[in-house]
Each structure stands twice: as C-alpha cells, then as structure tokens.
KEPAFI-660099 format. One record per residue (C-alpha): residue number from 0; residue in one letter; x negated, y, z negated. Coordinates in steps of 0.05 Angstrom, whole numbers. Layout:
SITE/NUM/a/X/Y/Z
...
//
This chain:
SITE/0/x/1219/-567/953
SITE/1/x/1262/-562/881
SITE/2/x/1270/-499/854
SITE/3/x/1250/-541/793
SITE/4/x/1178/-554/831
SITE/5/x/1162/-497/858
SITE/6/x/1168/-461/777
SITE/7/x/1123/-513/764
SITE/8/x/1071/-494/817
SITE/9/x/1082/-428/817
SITE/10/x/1067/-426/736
SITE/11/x/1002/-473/744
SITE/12/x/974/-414/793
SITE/13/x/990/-362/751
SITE/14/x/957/-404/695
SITE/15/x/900/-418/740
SITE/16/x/897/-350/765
SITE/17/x/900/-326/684
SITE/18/x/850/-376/665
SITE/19/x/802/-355/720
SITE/20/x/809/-287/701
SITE/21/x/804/-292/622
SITE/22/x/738/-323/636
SITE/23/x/709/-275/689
SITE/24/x/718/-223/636
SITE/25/x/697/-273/577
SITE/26/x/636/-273/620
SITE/27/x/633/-206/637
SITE/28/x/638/-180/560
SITE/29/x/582/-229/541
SITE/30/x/537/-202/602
SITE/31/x/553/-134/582
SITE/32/x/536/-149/503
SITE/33/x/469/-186/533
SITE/34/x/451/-125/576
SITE/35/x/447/-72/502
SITE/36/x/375/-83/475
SITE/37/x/363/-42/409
SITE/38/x/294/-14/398
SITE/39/x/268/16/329
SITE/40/x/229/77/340
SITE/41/x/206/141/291
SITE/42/x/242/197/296
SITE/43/x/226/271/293
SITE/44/x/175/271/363
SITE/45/x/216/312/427
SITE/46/x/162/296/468
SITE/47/x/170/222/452
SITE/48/x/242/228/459
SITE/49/x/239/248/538
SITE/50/x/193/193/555
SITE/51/x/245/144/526
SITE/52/x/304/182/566
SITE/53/x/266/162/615
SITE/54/x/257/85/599
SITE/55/x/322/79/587
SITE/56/x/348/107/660
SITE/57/x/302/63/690
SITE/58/x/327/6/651
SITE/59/x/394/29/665
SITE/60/x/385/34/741
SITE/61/x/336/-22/750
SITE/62/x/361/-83/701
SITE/63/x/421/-65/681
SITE/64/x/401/-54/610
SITE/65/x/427/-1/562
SITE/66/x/377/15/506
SITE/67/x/400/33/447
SITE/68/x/354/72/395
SITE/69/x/355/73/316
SITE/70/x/304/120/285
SITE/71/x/257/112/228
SITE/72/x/220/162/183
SITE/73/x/159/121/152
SITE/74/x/121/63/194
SITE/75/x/144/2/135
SITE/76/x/218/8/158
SITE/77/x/211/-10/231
SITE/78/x/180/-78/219
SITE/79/x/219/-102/167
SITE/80/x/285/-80/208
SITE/81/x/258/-131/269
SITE/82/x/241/-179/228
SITE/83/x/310/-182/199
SITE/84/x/342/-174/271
SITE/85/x/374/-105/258
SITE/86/x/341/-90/324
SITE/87/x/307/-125/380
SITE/88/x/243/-92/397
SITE/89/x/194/-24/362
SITE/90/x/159/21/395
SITE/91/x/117/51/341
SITE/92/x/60/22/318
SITE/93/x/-15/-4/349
SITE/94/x/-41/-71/350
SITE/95/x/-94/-63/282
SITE/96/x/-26/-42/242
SITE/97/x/11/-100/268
SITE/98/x/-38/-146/245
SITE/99/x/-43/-115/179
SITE/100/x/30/-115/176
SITE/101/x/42/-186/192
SITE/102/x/-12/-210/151
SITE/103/x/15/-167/91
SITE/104/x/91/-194/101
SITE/105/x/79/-255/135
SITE/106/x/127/-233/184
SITE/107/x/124/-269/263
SITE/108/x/122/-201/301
SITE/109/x/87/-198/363
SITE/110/x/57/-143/417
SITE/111/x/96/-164/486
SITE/112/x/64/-89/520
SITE/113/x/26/-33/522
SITE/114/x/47/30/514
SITE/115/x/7/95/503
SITE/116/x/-53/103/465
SITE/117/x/-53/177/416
SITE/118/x/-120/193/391
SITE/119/x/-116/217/327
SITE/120/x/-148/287/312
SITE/121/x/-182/319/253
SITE/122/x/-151/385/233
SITE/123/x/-169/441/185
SITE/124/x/-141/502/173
SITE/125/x/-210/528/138
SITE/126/x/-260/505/192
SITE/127/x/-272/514/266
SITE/128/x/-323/459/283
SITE/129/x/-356/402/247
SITE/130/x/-418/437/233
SITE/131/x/-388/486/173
SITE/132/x/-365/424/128
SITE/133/x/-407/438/71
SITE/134/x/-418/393/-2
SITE/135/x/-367/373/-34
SITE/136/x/-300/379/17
SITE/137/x/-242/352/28
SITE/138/x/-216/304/72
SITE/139/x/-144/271/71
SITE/140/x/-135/207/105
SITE/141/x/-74/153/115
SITE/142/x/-77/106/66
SITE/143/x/-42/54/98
SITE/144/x/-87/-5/117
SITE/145/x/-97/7/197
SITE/146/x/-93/90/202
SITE/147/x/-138/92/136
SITE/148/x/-197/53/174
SITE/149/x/-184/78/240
SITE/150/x/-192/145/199
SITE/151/x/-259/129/171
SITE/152/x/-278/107/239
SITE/153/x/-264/173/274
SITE/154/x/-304/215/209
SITE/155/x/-349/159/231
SITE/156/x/-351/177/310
SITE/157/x/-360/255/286
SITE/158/x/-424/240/239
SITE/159/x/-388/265/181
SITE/160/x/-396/193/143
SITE/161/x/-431/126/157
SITE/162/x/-394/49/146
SITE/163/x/-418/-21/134
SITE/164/x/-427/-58/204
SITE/165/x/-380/-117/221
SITE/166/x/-317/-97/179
SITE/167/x/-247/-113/217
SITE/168/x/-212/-56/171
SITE/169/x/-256/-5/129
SITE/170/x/-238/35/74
SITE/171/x/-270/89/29
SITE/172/x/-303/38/-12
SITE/173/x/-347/19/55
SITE/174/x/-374/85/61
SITE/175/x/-456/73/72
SITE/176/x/-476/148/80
SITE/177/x/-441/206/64
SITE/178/x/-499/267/72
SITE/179/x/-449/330/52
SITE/180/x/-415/284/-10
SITE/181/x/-343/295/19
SITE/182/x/-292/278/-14
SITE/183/x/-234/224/24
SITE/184/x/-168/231/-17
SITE/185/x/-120/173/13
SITE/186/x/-44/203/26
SITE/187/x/15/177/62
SITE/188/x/5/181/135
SITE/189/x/67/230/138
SITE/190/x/40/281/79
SITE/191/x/-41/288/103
SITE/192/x/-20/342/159
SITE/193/x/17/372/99
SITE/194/x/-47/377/60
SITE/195/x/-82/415/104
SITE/196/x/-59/482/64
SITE/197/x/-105/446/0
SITE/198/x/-156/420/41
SITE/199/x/-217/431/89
SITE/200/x/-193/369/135
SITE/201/x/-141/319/147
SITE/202/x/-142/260/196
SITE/203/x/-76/265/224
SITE/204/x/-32/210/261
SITE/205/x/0/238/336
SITE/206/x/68/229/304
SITE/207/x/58/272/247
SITE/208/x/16/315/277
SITE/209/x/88/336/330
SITE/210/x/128/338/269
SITE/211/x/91/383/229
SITE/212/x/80/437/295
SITE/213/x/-3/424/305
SITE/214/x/-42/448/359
SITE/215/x/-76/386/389
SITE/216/x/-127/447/424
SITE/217/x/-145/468/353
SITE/218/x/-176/400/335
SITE/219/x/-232/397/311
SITE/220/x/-249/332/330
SITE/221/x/-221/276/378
SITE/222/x/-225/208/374
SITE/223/x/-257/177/427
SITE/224/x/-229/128/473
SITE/225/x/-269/66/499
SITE/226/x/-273/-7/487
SITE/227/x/-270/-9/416
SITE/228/x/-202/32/415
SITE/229/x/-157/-26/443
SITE/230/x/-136/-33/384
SITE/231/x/-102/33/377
SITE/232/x/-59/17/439
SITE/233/x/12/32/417
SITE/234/x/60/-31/436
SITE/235/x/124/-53/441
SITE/236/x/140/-103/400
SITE/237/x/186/-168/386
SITE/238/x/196/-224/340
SITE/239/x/146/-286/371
SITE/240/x/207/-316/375
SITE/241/x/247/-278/423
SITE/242/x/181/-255/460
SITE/243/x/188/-290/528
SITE/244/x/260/-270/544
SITE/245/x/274/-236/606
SITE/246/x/314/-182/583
SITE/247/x/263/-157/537
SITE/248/x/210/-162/584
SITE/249/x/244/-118/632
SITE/250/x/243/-70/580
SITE/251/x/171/-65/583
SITE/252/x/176/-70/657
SITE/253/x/217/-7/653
SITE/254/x/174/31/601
SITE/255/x/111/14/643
SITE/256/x/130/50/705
SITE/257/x/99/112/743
SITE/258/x/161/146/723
SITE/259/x/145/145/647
SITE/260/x/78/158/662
SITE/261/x/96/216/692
SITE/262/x/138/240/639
SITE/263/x/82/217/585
SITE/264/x/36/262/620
SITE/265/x/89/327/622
SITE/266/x/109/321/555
SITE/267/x/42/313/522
SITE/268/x/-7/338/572
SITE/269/x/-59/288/564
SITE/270/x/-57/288/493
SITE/271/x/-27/222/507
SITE/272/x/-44/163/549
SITE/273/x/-4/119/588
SITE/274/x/-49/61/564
SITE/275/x/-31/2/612
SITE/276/x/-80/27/657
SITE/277/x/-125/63/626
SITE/278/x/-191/34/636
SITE/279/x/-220/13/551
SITE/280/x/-298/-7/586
SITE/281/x/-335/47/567
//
C-alpha cells in the first residue's frame, strides 16, 4: 500500500472516529439538557423545601433528572411563568385555583398529579374556641377567587356562617345566615395571617401560615377533609400541551414516592397530607 493511500485511510478513520465522537457528545449534551426540568414553586416554607430535596434525589437517582427550582412570592406569578415556558411544571396551587386561574387567563394549564392536601386553619390571637366570637367580629379571608370560597366554606364547616346551596365558588355576597353579624374583610392571601394583630380571626393559607411562624396546635378550627375537599388537593402542574411527556411524568413519579411521604410527614407532622392516597370518601 502507497504511503499516499494509507494518509488517505488513515485520515477517513480519524474523520470517522471524530465524527462518531462529535455526535456521541452532540447527543450526550442534548440528553443532558433534556434530563433539567424547571419547576415554579413559592418560596419562604423550610418544611416544603426538604420534601422537594427529597424529590429531587429521587429524580436524580431514579430518572436521571435534575430539578431545578425558581421561587415565587404571590400565587399570580407561578402560572403566568408556565404559561410563558419560563419553567416546565408548579407545584403550588389546588385544583379549584387552577380552574379559576385558567378560566380568568385563558391559559391551557393542566393538573398531571397529586400532591399534598394543607387544610387551612382559622387563627385568632383574641379567641380560644369558636364559641367566644361574639357580634360584630372580624374575620379576614383570601380574596383571591379559590382560597376566598374555600374560606367561606371552612367558616361554613365551623357554624360561624351559612351559604347558598349549589355554588362552584362562593363569596361574601352568598352568605345566607350569619347569626353573630361578623364581619368578612377580603385581604391578599399573604397579608390575612398579618391581620390577626387587628382582628378576632383570619382564615389562613398553609403557606402563609409557615411564613408568618403560626402554631397549627393553636387553631382554632380545621378544615375538614372528605369528599368534597378534592378540590383542595395541591398538584403539580404543566401546560396541556407538554402534559403526557415522559420526563415530566417521572417527575410526579418521583414526588409520589414513600420517600416524600415520609419526609411530608417529618417536616409537617400531619399538618400535611401526602394526598395520592389519602382516602377523600367520607
């Protein structure tokens, strides 16, 4: 063989040989890019923040997926951030503020799992048990759509206040009976556990309620959980149109895990729920 030939063979392999190799790694970079999944979540909870170290190691170990997190600090950011494709799932809402979300925007955002379900609590700094509400209090509530009637509903479950029958979403205006006159003063969801230095009782969301320091054991009142509560599950959520691929799936796979259940149950102590098997039938 030519010296002449075997340059030319010799420079095909290495050719071959870099070829094969550029596109391993092409590969290898786009399988690593595929394998980050961004998820919007609120900031400010510790608790909240273990049980997603956790998610993320399993999704680490198990798929091969690196979460990364972005944090929000009011519930109309994380929607509108998905929607745009900022990031690829939220973990942050329940299914009665999704609907009221997507109906407001007319964004395509769907629920593609369960997460936990946090009963929200009535607090007051001025009274120790339902009973010693007297004429004329004061009760803050969210005035966002969903936590405003699910609110109303849990003043409802406690015998404070009565509601029309048959409403989807209630609000102060559907109040039927109302024996001690109270008064319902609609705040943002993040300033009612604020109020409760003004008031005799604020409905407070879980999230707030672990940023502002409450004592879930000095509650006044729980809301109850049975079938009508599905619709306080928290979920993870996607754009419809990204909803049936794999890799977000397996995030859910990974969040839904004894594992995270686990954690969920150190960090909060039953305050909340792991709620993809907790039994709504009652």
């Amino acid at each position: 063989m030519s010296k002449t030939s075997k340059w030319l063979i010799g420079g095909i392999a290495v050719i071959v040989i870099g070829g094969i190799a550029y596109a391993t790694l092409g590969r290898n970079s786009s399988k690593s890019d595929d394998k980050v999944v961004k998820v919007g979540i609120m900031s400010g909870s510790k608790q909240d923040a273990e049980i997603w170290k956790t998610v993320a190691n399993t999704a680490k170990d198990k798929y091969g997926i690196t979460l990364k997190f972005k944090e929000f600090s009011d519930y109309t950011q994380p929607n509108k951030a998905l929607a745009d494709g900022d990031i690829d799932l939220n973990a942050f809402q329940h299914y009665s503020f999704l609907n009221a979300s997507n109906k407001s925007t007319g964004d395509d955002i769907v629920a593609i799992g369960d997460t936990v379900i946090s009963p929200i609590r009535l607090y007051s700094n001025t009274h120790k048990k339902l009973s010693e509400y007297k004429k004329g209090d004061t009760i803050t509530v969210p005035n966002d759509t969903s936590n405003e009637s699910r609110s109303l509903y849990v003043l409802k479950a406690a015998g404070l206040i009565d509601l029309k029958s048959g409403l989807q979403t209630a609000t102060a205006k559907d109040i039927t009976k109302n024996p001690k006159q109270l008064k319902i003063k609609e705040l943002a969801a993040d300033q009612t556990a604020r109020s409760l230095s003004d008031v005799e009782g604020a409905v407070v969301n879980g999230t707030y309620a672990d940023t502002a320091g409450l004592d879930y054991k000095k509650a006044i009142y729980v809301e109850p959980i049975n079938k009508d509560s599905h619709q306080w599950v928290n979920i993870i959520a996607a754009n419809k149109k990204d909803k049936d691929k794999t890799i977000l799936k397996n995030v859910v796979k990974a969040y839904q895990t004894k594992a995270t259940k686990d954690t969920i149950q150190k960090e909060y102590k039953g305050v909340e729920l792991a709620a993809w098997d907790t039994d709504f039938s009652k």
